[in-house]
RODO-2510 file (C-alpha; in nm, 4 decimals, decimal comma):
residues 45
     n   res          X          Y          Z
     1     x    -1,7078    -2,0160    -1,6285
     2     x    -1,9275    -1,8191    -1,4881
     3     x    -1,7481    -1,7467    -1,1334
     4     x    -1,5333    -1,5446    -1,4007
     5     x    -1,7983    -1,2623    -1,4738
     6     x    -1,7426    -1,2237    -1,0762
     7     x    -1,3757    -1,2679    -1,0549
     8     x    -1,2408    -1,0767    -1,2951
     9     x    -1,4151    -0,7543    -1,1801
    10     x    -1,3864    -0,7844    -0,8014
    11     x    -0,9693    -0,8467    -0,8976
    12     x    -0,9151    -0,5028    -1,0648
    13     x    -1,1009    -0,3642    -0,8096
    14     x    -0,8582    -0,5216    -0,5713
    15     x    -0,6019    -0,4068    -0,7507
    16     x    -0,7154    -0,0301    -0,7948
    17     x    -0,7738    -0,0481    -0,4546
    18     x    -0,4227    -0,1775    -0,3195
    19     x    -0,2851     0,1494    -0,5923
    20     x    -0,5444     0,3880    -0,4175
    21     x    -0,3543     0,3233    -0,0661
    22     x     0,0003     0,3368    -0,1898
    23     x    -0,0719     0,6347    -0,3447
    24     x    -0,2465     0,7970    -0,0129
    25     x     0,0586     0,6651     0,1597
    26     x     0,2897     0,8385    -0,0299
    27     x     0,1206     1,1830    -0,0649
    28     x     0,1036     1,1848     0,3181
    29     x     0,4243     1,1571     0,3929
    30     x     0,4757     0,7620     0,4822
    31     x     0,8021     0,6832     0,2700
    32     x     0,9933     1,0483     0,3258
    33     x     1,2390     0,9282     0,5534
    34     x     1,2794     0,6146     0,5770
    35     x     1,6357     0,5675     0,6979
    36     x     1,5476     0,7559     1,0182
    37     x     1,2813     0,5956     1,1233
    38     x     1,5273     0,2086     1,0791
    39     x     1,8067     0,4088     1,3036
    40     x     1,5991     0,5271     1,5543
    41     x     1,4222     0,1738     1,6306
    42     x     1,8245     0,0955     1,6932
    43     x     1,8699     0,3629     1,9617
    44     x     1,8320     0,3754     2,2836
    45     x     1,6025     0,6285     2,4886
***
């Protein structure tokens, strides 16, 4: 029960964490154009 007191904090630190990234990615730029970037892996040089 005790593992808990340890758990429990360390998860929604995880979890902030994993939100503080997404969030980074997206005001940089990471998910503008998306479609683009699938295409061009399709095209030759």
């Amino acid at each position: 029960m005790d593992i808990l007191f340890v758990l429990v904090p360390l998860s929604v630190l995880l979890v902030l964490l994993i939100i503080a990234g997404l969030w980074w990615a997206v005001e940089r730029g990471q998910f503008d154009d998306v479609e683009q970037e699938g295409a061009r892996i399709l095209q030759g040089d």
